[in-house]
C-alpha positions, 0 to 999 in steps of 0.5 A: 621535043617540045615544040614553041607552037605546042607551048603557046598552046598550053597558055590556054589550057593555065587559064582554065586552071587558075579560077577566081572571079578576078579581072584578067590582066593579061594582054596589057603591054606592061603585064608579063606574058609566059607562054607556058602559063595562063592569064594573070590573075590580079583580084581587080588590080591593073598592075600588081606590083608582084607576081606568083606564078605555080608550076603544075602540071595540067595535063593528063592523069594530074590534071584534075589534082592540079586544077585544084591546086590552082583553085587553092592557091587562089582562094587563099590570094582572094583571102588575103585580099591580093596582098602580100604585105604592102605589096599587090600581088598577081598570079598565073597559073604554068604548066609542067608537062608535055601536052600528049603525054601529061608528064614533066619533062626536063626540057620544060621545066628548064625552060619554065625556070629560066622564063620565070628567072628571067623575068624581074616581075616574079618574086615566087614559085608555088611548085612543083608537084614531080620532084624531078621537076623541082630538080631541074628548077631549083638550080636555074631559080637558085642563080637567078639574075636579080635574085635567088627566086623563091619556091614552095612546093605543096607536093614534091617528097623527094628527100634528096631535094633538100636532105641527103640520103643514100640514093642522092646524087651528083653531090645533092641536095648541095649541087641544087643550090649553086649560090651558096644559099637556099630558096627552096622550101615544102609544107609536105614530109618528104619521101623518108617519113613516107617510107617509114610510114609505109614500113609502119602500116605494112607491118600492122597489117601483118604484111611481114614479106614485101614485094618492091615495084619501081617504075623503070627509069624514074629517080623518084620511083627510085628514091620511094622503093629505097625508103621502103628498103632502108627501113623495112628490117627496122620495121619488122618487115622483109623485102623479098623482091625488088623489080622494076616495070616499064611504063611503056609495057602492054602487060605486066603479069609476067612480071606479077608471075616472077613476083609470086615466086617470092611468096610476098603477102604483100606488094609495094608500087613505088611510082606514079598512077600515069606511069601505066598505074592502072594496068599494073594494078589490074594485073596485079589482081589477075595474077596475085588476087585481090587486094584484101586477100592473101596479097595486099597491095601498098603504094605511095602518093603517086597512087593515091588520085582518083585517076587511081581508081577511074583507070584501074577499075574495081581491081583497086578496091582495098588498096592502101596509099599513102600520102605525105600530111594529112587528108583533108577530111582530117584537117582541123580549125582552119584546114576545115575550113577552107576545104568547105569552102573549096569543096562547094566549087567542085561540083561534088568532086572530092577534094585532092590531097595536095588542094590544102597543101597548094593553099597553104604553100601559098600563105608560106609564100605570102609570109615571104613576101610580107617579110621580103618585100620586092628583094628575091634573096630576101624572100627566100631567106624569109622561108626559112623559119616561119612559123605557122599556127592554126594554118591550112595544114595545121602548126608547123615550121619551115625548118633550115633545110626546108621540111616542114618540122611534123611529118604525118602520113596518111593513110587511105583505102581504095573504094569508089574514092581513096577513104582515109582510114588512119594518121601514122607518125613514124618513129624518128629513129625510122624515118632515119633509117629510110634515109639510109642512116645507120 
């Protein structure tokens, strides 16, 4: 349970995030206060006529990816000068996850969703990073009194969020959206473009006998083991085993045991580094060897940080992941850029996958708005078709149902840092088949 104390707690931990040098607004009577969220950040302006709030979560293994994301989000308000047409906007910095845990829990992202849907002041939501999370949120912002709230996530992949599959449920993506109309959008492919590219670089590295890890309980841990499934034989690749761990566990290589009994070359780890990565990774090791040996070892973004390697150890090293876009060394023009720009705050730390993608959900946003003004259904109606050029993440449009309409996957191996080594642009025809079309 996620307690009002702990809460008012975490509004501290959003300040820290947010970054910039503007003057802070918070504390003014007229000034909107959420307790999950930190001080309102304004670019010097008293009272913003709008407000962007993201929605991250800024404890545990995600806090330094998040931290990022803040930091990107408001290099491109510092940019655009605090403006989003004729409008002043201001942001805040909100947090997703339990304080001990560091993970999303329904019960808060419900609750950030109605503080958000309940307060007029906040025309957008630049979130979340946990697919799960913007399950929870989509349908409370959807309805939301005054106006369907508009959101844009800069991480979450789940394909059911925004295009059926065969692992969707209770009616999705149509269930997440009960007014009829959509207010959600993403600039990251989703997990069937993951998938295949997945499928696509196991097959090259002549990893032709796969075995599926799931973490237990998890709808998206679920949702990427199944794009991995469902285009596995289109492929060229065999899934010999598909298990699940516990996150809870103390050890896993019984689990590994079981797994070598299928005689896999190499093995796929759908879920998340907090969700015991680490552990699972080093035993992985003591069991199936090294990842650059007889066993390699795949997973998908949910691996690809550098809690990955900071908690796993040397055991990571020559591991693939793979990442929704493209890294960002590998973005050109504009994306170039800004990642210099951002990199030269960070002390030497390297810059996160989801950092660009946190920056340029925030242009998308402001598009919105521009084109939206102070009207919450015309905001996010304005998502929908916006074209970008030379932006952030490179040329794309928000398609009707919300993707980005190029989906590159990155791939990278693990060393002292996750390096990029190649983009991979899955055939159509594959990324089909990860949905589970026929």
């Amino acid at each position: 349970m996620f307690g009002a104390m702990a809460v008012l707690i975490l509004a501290g931990f959003g300040l820290a995030a947010c970054g910039g040098d503007d003057d802070d607004a918070a504390g003014s009577d007229d000034v909107t206060s959420i307790a999950a969220c930190g001080d309102l950040k304004t670019g010097g302006t008293d009272s913003p006529d709008l407000i962007i709030v993201s929605d991250l979560p800024l404890n545990g293994d995600s806090a330094e990816r998040s931290s990022q994301m803040n930091s990107a989000i408001t290099q491109v308000f510092d940019e655009a000068g605090w403006k989003a047409g004729d409008h002043s906007v201001g942001f805040m910095a909100c947090d997703d996850s339990d304080q001990e845990t560091g993970l999303w829990t329904e019960e808060i992202c419900r609750e950030n969703a109605g503080s958000y849907a309940g307060d007029d002041s906040i025309i957008g939501v630049i979130g979340t990073y946990n697919s799960g999370c913007a399950a929870e949120m989509i349908p409370i912002l959807n309805e939301a009194e005054g106006g369907s709230l508009a959101m844009v996530s800069p991480g979450n992949t789940l394909i059911c969020l925004t295009e059926s599959a065969d692992t969707c449920a209770d009616g999705q993506p149509e269930s997440l959206y009960p007014s009829g109309d959509r207010n959600y959008a993403r600039v990251v492919p989703n997990d069937a473009a993951q998938g295949a590219g997945l499928v696509t670089w196991a097959a090259d590295q002549g990893m032709k006998r796969v075995a599926v890890l799931q973490a237990a309980g998890d709808d998206t841990s679920l949702g990427q083991a199944s794009t991995f499934v469902n285009a596995a034989q289109a492929g060229g690749v065999e899934v010999v085993a598909q298990e699940e761990w516990d996150p809870e566990a103390e050890d896993y290589r019984g689990l590994m045991k079981k797994v070598k009994g299928s005689n896999p070359d190499g093995v796929l780890l759908a879920g998340l580094t907090e969700q015991n990565g680490g552990r699972l990774i080093k035993d992985k090791v003591a069991v199936l060897g090294p990842n650059d040996g007889k066993v390699g070892l795949l997973a998908p973004d949910g691996f690809a940080q550098q809690s990955t390697i900071d908690e796993a150890g040397s055991a990571s090293n020559g591991m693939f992941a793979t990442v929704p876009g493209r890294a960002p060394e590998l973005l050109g023009g504009a994306g170039k850029a800004f990642v210099k720009k951002l990199a030269s705050g960070l002390d030497g730390a390297p810059v996160e996958i989801y950092a660009p993608y946190a920056g340029q959900a925030a242009q998308v946003m402001l598009d919105a708005i521009a084109s939206g003004g102070d009207d919450r259904d015309a905001v996010s109606s304005a998502l929908f078709g916006i074209k970008v050029t030379d932006g952030i993440t490179g040329d794309f449009e928000v398609t009707e149902s919300g993707d980005p309409s190029v989906g590159p996957i990155t791939v990278s191996e693990a060393g002292a840092t996750f390096k990029p080594i190649e983009v991979i642009e899955p055939k159509q025809a594959l990324v089909a088949a990860a949905r589970g079309e026929s």
